[in-house]
N, C-alpha and C positions, 0 to 999 in steps of 0.2 A: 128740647126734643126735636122740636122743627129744626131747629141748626145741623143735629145731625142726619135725621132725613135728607136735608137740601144734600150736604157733605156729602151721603153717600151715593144720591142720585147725580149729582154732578160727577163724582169721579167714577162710575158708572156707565154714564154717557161717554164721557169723554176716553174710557177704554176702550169701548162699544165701536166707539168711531178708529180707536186706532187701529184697532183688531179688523175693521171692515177697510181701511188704507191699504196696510199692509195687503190684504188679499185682496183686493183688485190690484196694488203693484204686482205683487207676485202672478196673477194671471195674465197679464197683459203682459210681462215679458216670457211666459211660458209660450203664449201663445203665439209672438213675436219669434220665439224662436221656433217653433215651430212651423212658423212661416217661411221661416230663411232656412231650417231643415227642406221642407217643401221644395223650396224653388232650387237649391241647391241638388237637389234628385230629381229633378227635372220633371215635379207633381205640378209648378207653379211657375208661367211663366210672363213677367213682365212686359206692357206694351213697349216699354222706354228702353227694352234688349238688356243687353250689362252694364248701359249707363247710371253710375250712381248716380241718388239722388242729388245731388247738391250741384251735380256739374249739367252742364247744356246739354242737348242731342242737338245736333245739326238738324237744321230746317229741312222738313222731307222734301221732296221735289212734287210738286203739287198736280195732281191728278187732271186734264183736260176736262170741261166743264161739260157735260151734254146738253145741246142748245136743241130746241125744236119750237116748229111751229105752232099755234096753239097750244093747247095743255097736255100734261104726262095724266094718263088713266090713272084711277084713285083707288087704294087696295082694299078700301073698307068706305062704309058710309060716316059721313063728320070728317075726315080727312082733310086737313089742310092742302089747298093748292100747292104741288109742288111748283118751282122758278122754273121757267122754261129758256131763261136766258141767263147772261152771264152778270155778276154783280161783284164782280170784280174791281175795288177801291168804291164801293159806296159808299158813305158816311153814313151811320145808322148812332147816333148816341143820344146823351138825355136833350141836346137843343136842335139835332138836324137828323132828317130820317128822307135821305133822297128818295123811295121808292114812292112817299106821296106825290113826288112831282110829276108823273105819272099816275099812280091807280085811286090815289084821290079823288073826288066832285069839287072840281068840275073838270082838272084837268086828264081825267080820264077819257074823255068825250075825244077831245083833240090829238091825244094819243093814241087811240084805238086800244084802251088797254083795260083790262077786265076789272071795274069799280071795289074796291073792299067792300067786304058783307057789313049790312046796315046793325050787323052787333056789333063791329068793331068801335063803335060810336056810342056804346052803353056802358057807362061806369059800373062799378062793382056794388052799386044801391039799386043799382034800374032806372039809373034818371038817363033819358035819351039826353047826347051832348053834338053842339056843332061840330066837332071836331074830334079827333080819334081819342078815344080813351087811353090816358098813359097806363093802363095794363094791356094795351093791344102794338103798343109803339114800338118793341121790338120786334119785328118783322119775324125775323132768322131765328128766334125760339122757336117757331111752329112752322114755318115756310122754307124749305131748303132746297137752295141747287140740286141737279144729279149728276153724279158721274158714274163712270163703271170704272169705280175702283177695287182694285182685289179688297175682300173683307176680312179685318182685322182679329175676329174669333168668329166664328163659326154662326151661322146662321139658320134657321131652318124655318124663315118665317113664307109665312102662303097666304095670299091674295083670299080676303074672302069670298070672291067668286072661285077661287078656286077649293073652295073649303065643302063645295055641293057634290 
């Protein structure tokens, strides 16, 4: 009697599952096409223009960087410092991260250049570290240049000073 339990619980499951294949294939190309219905009537339209996928776009022509002297004003409080200078060919990878050669202790001092915040020296446990915690080691995840370049979809973001 067990044997055919198992029997018919397993061919069961295993219909269950094909039955649930099937309809997620079947959605995901429904909904694929109706994404290419979409973009093709002009509801949906691609950063990458008519370029298929598989082929290159040409390298955009890269936007002038805006350089100023001390800091860009901050839109909200917790705000990463944005760069106020050009960082143009820095090496930023897992063994060289040039901007401590500057905003690091001590060479900050001789620099004139504004220290990293003393979190950035706290691992993800709370243990205070000599040296920058590798989840803070990528700079350019939280800290970015500015330029005034045209915006790519629409924007309608406001300064939380300007939210009073």
């Amino acid at each position: 009697m067990y044997k055919i339990i198992l029997r018919y619980t397993k061919h069961t499951v295993l219909g269950a599952l094909a039955v649930l294949s099937l309809t997620a294939v079947a959605a995901l190309s429904l909904h694929m096409t109706k994404g290419a219905l979409a973009q093709q009537a002009g509801g949906v339209q691609s950063l990458r223009g008519e370029t298929e996928i598989p082929d290159n776009n040409a390298a955009p022509i890269l936007p002038r960087q805006d350089i100023q002297a001390g800091s860009f004003p901050r839109a909200y409080r917790q705000q990463p410092p944005l760069i106020p200078h050009k960082i143009d060919g820095y090496q930023i990878d897992r063994s060289v991260n040039q901007c401590m050669q500057c905003h690091d202790w001590p060479y900050n001092v001789d620099q004139e250049a504004p220290k990293i915040s003393e979190t950035h020296y706290i691992d993800r446990d709370g243990v205070a570290l000599d040296q920058v915690s590798p989840r803070r080691w990528f700079c350019t995840q939280c800290h970015a240049p500015q330029t005034n370049a045209k915006e790519l979809v629409h924007n309608n973001f406001k300064s939380a000073t300007d939210l009073d």
